[in-house]
N, C-alpha and C positions, 0 to 999 in steps of 0.2 A: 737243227738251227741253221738260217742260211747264212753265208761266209759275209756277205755285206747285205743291212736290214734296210730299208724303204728310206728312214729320214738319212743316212747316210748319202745313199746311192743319191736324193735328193742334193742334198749340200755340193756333192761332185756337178751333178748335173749344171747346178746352176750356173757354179764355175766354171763348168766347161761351153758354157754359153759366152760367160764372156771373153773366156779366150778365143772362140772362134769368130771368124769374119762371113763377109758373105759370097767369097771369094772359092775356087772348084777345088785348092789343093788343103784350103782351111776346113773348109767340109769335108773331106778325107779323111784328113786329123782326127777329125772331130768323130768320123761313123767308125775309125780303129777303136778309139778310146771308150766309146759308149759301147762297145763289140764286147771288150774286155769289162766293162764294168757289169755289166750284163751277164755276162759267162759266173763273176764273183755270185752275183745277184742270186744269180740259179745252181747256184753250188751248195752241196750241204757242208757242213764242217765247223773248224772254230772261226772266229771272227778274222776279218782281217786286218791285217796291224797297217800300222800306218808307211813300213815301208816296202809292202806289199801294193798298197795303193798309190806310194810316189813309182814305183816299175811298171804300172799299169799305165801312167801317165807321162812321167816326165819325160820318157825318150821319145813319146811322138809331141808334148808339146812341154818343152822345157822351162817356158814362163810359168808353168801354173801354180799358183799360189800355195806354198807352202804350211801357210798358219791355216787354209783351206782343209787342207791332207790327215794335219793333225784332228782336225776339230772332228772332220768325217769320219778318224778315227776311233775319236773317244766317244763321238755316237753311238759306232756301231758295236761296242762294248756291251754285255750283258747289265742291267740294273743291278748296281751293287748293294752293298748291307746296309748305307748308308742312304740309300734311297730307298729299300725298302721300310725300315725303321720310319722315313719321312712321310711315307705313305701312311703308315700302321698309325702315327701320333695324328695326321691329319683324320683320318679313321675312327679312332680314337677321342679326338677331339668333337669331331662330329655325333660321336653317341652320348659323350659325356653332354654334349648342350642338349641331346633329346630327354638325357635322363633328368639334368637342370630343368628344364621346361614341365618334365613329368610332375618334379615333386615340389613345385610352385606351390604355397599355399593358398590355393582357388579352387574351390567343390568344383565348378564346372570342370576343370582339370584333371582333378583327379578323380573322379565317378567312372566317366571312361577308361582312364586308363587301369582303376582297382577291379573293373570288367574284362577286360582285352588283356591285358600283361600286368598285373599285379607285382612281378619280378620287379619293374624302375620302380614302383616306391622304394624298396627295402631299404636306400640312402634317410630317407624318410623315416623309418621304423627303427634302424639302428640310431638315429641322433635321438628321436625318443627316448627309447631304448637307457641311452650313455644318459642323458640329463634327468631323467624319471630316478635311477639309481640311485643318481651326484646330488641330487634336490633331497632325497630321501638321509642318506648318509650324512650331509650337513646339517639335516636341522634335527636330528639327534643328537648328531656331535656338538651342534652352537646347544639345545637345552638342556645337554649335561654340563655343558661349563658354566650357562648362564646362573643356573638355578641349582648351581649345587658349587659354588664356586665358594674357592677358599683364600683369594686373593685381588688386587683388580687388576693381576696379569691372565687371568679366566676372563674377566669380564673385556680387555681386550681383544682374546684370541676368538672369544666367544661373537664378537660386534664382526671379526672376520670372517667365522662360520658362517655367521647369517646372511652377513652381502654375498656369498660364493653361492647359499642355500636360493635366496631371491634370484642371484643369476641365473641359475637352473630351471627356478619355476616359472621365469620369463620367459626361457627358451621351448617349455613343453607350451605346444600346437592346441589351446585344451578349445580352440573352436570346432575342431576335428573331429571330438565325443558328440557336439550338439548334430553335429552332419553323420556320421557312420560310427557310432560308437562299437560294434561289433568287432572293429579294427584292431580292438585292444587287444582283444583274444590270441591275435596272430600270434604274438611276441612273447607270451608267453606269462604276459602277469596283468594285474588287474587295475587300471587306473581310471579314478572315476571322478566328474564336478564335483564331490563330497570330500574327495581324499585331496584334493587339489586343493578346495576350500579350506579343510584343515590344518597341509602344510601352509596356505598362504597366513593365517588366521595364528597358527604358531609362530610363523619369523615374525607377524606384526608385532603380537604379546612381546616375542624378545625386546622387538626392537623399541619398544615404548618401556620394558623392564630396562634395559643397557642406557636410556635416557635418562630415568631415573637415580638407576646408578652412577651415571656420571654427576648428575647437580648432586646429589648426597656428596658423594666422592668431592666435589669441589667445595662444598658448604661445610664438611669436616676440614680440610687443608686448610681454609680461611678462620673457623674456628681457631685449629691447632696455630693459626700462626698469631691470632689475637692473645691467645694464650702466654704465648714466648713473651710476645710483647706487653701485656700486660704486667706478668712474672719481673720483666726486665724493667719497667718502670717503678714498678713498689721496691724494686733492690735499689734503685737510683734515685728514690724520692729521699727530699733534704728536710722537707716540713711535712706537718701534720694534714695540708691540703692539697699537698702533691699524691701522698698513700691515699688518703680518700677517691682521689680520683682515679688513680692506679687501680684502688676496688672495685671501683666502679666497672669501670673497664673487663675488670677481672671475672666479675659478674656478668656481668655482657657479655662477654666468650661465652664463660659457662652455659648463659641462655641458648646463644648459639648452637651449642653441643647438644640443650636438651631439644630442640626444634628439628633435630635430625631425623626423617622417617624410620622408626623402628624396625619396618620390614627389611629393609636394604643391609648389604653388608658393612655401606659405612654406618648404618644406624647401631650396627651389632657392635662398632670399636668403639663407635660415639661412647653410647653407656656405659662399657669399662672406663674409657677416659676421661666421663664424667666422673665416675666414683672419687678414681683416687686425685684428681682436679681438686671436687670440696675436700676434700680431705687438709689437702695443702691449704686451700682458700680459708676453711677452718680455721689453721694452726696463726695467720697472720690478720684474719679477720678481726677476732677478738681484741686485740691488741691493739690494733688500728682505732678501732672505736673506742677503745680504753683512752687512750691517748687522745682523739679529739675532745672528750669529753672534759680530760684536764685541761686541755686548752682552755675549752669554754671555763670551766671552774676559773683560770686564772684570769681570766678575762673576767669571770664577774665580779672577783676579789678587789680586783684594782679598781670593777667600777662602783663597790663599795663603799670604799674609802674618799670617792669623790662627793663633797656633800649637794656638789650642785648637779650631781644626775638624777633623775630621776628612779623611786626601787621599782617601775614597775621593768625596765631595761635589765636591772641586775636582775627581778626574777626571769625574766626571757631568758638570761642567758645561763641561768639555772636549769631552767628546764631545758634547752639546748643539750645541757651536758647528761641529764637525766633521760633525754628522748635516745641519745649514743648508747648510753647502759644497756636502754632497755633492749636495744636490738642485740644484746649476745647473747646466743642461741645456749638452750641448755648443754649441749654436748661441747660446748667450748672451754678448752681449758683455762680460761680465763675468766669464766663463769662465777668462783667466788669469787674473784678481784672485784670484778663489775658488781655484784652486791652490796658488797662493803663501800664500795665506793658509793653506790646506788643509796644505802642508808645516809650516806653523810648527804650527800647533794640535797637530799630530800628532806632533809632539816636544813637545812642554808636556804633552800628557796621559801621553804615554810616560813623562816625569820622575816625573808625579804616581801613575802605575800605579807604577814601582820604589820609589817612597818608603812602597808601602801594601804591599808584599812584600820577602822578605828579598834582599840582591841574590845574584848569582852570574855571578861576573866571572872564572871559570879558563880558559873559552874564548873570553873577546872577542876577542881578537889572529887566534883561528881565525877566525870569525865577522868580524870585518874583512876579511879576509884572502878568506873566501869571496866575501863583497858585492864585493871589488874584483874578484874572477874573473867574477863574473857581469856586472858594471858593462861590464869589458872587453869582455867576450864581447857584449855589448847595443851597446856604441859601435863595434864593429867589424862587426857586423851591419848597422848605420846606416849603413857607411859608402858614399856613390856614390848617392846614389836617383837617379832612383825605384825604389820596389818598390813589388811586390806588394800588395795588402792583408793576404795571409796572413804575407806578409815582416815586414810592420810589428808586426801582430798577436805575432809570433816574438818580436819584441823587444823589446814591453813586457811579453810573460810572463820575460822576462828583467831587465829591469832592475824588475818586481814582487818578481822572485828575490831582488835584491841588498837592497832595500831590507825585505823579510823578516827579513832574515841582521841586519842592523843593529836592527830594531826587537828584535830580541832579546836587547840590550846594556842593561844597567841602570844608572838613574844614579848612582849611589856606586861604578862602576868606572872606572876610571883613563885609560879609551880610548871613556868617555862622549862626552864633548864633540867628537873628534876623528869618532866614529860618527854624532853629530848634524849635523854637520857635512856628512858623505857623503850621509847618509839625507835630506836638503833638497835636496842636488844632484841624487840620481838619482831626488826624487821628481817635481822642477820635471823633467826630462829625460827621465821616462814620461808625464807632461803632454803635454811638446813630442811626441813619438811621436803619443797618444792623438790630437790634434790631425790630425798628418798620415795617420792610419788615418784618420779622418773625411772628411779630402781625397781620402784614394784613392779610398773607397769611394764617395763622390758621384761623382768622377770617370769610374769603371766604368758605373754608371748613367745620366752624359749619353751616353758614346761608345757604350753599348748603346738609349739610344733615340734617337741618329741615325744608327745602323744598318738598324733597323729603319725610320727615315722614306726612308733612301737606297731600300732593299727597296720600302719603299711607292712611292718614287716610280720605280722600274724598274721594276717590276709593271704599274702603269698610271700613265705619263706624263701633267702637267697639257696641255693643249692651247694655255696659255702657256708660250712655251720660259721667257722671264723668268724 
């Protein structure tokens, strides 16, 4: 290595241009100094430092620029670690844009280059590679939570699986297959337009399942809050037209709940929350209608008693109270209240029907007379059960019979009262009937589905005798 390198000895030079003149003892000066720079020039060894180069110079020309000295100094220094590194990252930098360039997603690009140097793709085949994986791993993991999920903290985590799963399958190159499918081979596993197709084809299905689960999801929560609210009005209703409405309402929910897609997980709470919903709806329904029903009864009583209304009004509002009865459902516990009641009303509006038409009373005594035939024939039907359902069925279109016969007795006829009288007995006594048709017929349906479980378990026995 020579003691002073070329751009040094340059930087001296120049400066020692401007120190000298053009003057015979300044060009003296001048052929000493360049004598010795010279002699550095041609010498092997370590560099030379900077006060090596002010001895060479300043005792023949002591002006000479000192910030000169140093600089030519630190020239002629070896390239240090920090410039080689500067080299190595521009280097560096330079291969990294060829390899950028190589793995562009453009055929013409890379045709040549998967011929000549295959090696620049591999930036290429590893980001495959990583998102083929990630795309695979997530939309397993999003249709295990999706579609087996036990909560809608699954069907959230699940909506995250799937957008990470689409991000991956956006990122795989899959125009790459239609140009060079062979490619695939490299890496070591197999990815094809078909398998592409079907992870894309599965995140959609989620992502149209996770849609649906949310409207369910939101269609139950509005349900459940109609509920509250419905609940909270019939506890706060003061009249008999505030709980009616409050049913109303309360019904409305309930519809709400059954309108839930049964497939979805909120369709799966829905149906339990229906259940025991009517249940509750049940226990205050009947009652509800009980009580409008007396409303209306009072209301026709009072209008009654007014001789300038007219009966065809009090029976309207007979029937009114008779139309409330009839809607208690047989499994209400208020079901015989509403009967009994249901008998009486329906001789009150019977009266108020004969007082609005002329009467005609030549065949009551018949007409009695047939209701007791049919009565008989009903009570002796009944008699020794059990029966049948169709048995029972027999015998309330029979004692329906009796009670016909009577309602067609008017009240300004003389065998009025004695017919109202029958016509409450055999209507409370197709009640009682209607009642045990309802028992048979449950009845028939437990002993036919523990028929069927016996079957099941002869078929194929538990492996606990237990």
């Amino acid at each position: 290595m020579r003691r002073l390198n070329n751009r040094a000895f340059d930087m001296l030079l120049q400066e020692l241009d401007n120190c000298s003149t053009s003057d015979a003892l300044s060009q003296a000066e001048k052929k000493i100094v360049l004598k010795r720079l010279q002699q550095l020039r041609s010498q092997d060894g370590s560099p030379a430092s900077v006060e090596e180069l002010r001895e060479a110079v300043v005792d023949i020309i002591p002006h000479f620029s000192e910030k000169v000295l140093k600089q030519a100094a630190a020239a002629n220094q070896p390239p240090g670690l920090f410039s080689k590194l500067k080299w190595a990252a521009i280097f560096l930098a330079g291969s990294a844009g060829v390899v950028w360039v190589a793995n562009l997603p453009y055929p013409m690009i890379r045709w040549p280059v998967a011929r000549t140097a295959p090696i620049l793709l591999l930036p290429s085949y590893m980001s495959m590679d990583y998102h083929y994986r990630q795309a695979i791993t997530q939309v397993e993991q999003a249709d295990q939570l999706v579609n087996h999920a036990t909560g809608p903290a699954d069907f959230e985590l699940g909506a995250k699986k799937a957008k990470v799963a689409q991000k991956h399958l956006d990122a795989l190159p899959v125009w790459f297959l239609g140009y060079w499918p062979k490619y695939t081979l490299w890496f070591g596993w197999q990815f094809t337009l078909d398998e592409f197709k079907t992870a894309r084809a599965t995140v959609g299905r989620m992502e149209a399942q996770l849609f649906q689960e949310k409207n369910a999801q939101t269609k139950l929560t509005q349900a459940e809050q109609a509920l509250i609210t419905a609940k909270q009005q019939y506890q706060q209703a003061q009249t008999i037209a505030q709980k009616q409405q409050a049913n109303a309402s309360w019904q409305a929910a309930l519809d709400q709940l059954e309108q839930i897609p049964p497939g979805t997980l909120a369709g799966k709470e829905a149906k339990l929350k229906l259940k025991a919903n009517e249940r509750d709806f049940a226990k205050v329904g009947g009652s509800t209608l009980i009580s409008a029903a007396q409303e209306f009864a009072l209301q026709a009583e009072k209008a009654g008693e007014n001789p300038a209304l007219e009966w065809e009004q009090v029976q309207a509002l007979w029937q009114e109270a008779i139309n409330r009865l009839k809607q208690v459902s047989l499994q209400d516990p208020s079901y015989s209240a509403a009967q009994k009641l249901l008998a009486e009303y329906q001789t009150n509006v019977g009266i108020a029907q004969t007082k609005r038409k002329a009467p005609d009373s030549s065949n009551s005594d018949k007409l009695i007379a047939a209701a007791k035939q049919f009565a008989f024939a009903a009570a002796k039907a009944g008699l020794n059960p059990p029966h049948t359902a169709s048995e029972w069925q027999q015998v309330i279109k029979l004692w329906e019979q009796a009670t016909d016969q009577l309602q067609k007795i008017q009240v300004q006829d003389s065998t009025y009262v004695e017919a109202q009288k029958l016509l409450a007995t055999y209507q409370t006594n197709s009640g009682i009937v209607q009642t045990r048709l309802k028992m048979e017929q449950d009845s028939v349906d437990a002993l036919q589905a523990a028929k069927q479980t016996i079957q099941q378990f002869t078929a194929s026995p538990p492996s606990d005798v237990n």
